[in-house]
C-alpha positions in Angstrom: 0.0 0.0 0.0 1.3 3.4 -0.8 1.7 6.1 2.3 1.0 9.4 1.3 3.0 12.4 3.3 0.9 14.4 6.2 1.8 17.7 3.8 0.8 15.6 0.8 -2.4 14.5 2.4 -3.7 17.8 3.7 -3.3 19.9 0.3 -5.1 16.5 -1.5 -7.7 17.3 1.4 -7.9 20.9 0.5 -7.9 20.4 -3.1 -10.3 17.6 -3.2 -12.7 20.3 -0.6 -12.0 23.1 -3.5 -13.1 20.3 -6.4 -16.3 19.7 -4.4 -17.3 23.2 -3.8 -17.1 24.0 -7.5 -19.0 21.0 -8.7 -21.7 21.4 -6.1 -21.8 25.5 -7.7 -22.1 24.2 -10.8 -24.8 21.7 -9.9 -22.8 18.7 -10.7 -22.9 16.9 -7.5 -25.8 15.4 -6.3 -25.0 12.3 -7.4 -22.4 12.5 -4.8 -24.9 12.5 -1.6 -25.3 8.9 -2.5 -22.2 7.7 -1.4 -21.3 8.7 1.5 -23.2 11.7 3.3 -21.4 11.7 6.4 -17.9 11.8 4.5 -19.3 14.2 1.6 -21.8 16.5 3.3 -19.7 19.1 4.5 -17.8 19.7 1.2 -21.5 20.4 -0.8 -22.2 23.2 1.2 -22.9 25.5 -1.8 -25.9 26.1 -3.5 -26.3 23.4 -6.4 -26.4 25.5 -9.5 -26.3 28.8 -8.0 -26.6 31.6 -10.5 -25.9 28.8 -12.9 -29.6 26.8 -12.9 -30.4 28.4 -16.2 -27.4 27.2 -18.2 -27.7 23.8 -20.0 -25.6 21.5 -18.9 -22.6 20.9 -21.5 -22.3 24.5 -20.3 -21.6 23.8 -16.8 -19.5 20.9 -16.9 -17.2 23.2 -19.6 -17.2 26.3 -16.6 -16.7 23.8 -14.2 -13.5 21.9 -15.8 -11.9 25.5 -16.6 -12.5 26.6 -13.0 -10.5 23.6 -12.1 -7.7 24.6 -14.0 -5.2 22.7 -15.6 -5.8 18.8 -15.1 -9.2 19.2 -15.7 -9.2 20.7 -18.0 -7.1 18.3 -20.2 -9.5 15.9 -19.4 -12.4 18.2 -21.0 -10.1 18.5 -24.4 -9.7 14.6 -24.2 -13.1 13.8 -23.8 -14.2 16.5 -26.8 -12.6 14.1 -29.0 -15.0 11.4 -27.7 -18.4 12.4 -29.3 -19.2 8.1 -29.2 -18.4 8.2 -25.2 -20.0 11.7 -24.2 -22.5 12.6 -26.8 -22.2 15.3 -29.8 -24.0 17.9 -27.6 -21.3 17.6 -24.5 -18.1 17.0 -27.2 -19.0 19.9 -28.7 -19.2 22.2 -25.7 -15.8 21.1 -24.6 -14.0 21.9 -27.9 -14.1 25.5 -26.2 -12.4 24.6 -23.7 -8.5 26.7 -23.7 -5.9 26.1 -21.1 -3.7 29.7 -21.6 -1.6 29.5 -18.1 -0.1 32.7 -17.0 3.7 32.3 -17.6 6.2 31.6 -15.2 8.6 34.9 -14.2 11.7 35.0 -16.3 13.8 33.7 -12.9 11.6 30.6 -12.0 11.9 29.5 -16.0 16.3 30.0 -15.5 16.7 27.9 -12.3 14.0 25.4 -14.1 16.1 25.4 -16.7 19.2 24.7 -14.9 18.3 22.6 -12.6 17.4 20.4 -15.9 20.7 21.2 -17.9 22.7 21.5 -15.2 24.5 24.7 -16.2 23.3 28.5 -16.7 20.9 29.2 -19.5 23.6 31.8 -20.9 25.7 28.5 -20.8 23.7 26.2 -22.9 22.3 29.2 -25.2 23.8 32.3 -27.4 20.8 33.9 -26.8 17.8 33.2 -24.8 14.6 35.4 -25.1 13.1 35.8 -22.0 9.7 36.8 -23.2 7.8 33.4 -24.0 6.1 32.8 -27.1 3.3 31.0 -25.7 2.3 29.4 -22.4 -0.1 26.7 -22.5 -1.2 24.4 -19.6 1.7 22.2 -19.3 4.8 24.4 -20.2 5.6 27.9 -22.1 7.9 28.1 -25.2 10.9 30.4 -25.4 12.5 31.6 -28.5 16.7 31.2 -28.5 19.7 31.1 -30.1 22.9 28.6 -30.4 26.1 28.8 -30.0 26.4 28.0 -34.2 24.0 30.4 -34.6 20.7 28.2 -35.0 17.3 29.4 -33.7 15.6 27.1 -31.4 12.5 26.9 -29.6 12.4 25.9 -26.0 10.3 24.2 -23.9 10.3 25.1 -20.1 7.8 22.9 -17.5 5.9 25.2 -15.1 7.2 24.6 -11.9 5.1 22.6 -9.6 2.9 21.6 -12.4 3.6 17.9 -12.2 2.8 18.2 -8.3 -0.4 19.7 -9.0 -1.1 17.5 -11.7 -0.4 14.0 -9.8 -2.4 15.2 -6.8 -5.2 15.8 -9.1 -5.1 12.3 -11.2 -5.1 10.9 -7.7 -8.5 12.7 -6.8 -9.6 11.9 -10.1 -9.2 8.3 -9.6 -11.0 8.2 -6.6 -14.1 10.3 -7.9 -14.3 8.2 -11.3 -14.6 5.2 -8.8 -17.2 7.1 -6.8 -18.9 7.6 -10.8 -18.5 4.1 -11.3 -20.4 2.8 -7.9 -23.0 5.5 -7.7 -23.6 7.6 -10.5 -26.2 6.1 -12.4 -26.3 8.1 -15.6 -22.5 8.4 -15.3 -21.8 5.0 -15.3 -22.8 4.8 -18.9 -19.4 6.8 -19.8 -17.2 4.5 -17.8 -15.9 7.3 -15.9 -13.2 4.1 -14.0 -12.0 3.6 -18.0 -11.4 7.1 -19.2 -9.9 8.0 -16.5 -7.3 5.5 -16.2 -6.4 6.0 -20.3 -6.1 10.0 -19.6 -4.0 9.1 -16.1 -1.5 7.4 -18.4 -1.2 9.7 -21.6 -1.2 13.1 -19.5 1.8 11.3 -17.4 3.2 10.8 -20.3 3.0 14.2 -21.4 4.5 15.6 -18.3 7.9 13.8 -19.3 9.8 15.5 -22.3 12.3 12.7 -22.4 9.2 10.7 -23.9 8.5 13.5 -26.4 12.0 13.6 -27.3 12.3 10.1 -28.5 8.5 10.6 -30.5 10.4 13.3 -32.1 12.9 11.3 -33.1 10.7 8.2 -34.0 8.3 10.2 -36.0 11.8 11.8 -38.0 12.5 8.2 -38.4 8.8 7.4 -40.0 9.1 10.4 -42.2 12.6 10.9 -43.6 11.5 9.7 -47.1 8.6 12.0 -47.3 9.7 15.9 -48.0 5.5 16.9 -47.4 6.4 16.1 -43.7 8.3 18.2 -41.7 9.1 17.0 -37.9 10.8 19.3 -35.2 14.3 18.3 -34.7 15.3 18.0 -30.8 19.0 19.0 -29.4 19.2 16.0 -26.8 22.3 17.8 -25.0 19.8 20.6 -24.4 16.7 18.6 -23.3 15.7 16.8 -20.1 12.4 15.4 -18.7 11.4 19.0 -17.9 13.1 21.2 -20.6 12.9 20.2 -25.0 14.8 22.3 -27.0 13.7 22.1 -30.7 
């Protein structure tokens, strides 16, 4: 059996309280009275639907997965590709779903990096442009330079995102069982299933050595073909956290 931390348990205990709040507001959780009331009843203190009781439904499971942030949202993008598993209606609500993380500050993405390389970022790059291009739910994307002169993009992991992220898969886990025993309607989705197949791929995601070598596979696939064009990564300059391109 794995132990779990005191400090680990308590912010699972907070975030799991901050889950419930905002799926009780968004009048997603009554199905969660059934399974345990003593446990459950002090976390669905808040008005079922408040403010929300006129929005369909697709609607509020979208709100609710972006209030949630990051891991739940990913699920949401998943499970818009899944139109056979969650209906046309609900798939099509979730395609709106965006995941545009504030960036981390320009020190937090240099120790992240060098903590990864193991030297400086003025070591490992000629240039590196502090301003990202993009920050998305995972990591953010900085423009730079090499030594040879080439221009590369890289890819810097927000800190603490894989901390956040695990906690949250473990919650997950435990409500899609909770689904699976006494939802009714949501059985049908085989919350248990989809859950464990998006535990495993957004793992994944959260290790860049893994990306690396699909880069390098997909290269591989592709070198006879000149329509295909596949990002080519620096492996000195890459670690499970950091992929420079």
């Amino acid at each position: 059996m794995k132990l779990t931390s005191l400090p680990q348990f308590r912010r699972n205990a907070i975030r799991f309280e901050q889950i419930m709040v905002v799926l009780a507001k968004h009048g997603l959780a009554a199905w969660l009275r059934e399974s345990d009331p003593d446990f459950l009843q002090r976390f669905l203190r808040s008005p079922e639907g408040e403010n929300l009781a006129g929005r369909p439904r697709p609607e509020r499971i979208r709100m609710a997965l972006a209030e949630l942030g990051t891991t739940f949202i990913k699920l949401g993008q998943m499970l818009s590709t899944r139109a056979d598993l969650v209906g046309a209606e609900l798939a099509g609500e979730l395609t709106k779903l965006q995941a545009d993380t504030p960036a981390d500050p320009p020190e937090t993405v240099r120790e992240t990096i060098e903590n990864e390389l193991g030297r400086p970022v003025d070591q490992a790059f000629a240039e590196f442009d502090e301003t990202p291009l993009a920050s998305a739910s995972i990591a953010q994307v900085h423009a730079a330079t090499l030594d040879d002169g080439t221009a590369v993009v890289v890819k810097v992991q927000h800190a603490g995102i894989e901390e956040k992220v695990v906690n949250d898969l473990e919650i997950l886990v435990t409500l899609a069982g909770l689904a699976e025993k006494y939802g009714r309607d949501l059985r049908l989705y085989q919350p248990v299933r989809v859950v464990t197949e998006f535990r495993r791929h957004l793992l994944r995601e959260l290790d860049f050595d893994r990306e690396e070598q699909n880069l390098l596979q997909f290269q591989k696939n592709f070198e006879d073909d000149e329509t295909v064009h596949i990002p080519s990564p620096f492996s000195e300059l890459s670690a499970k956290r950091v992929l420079t391109m």
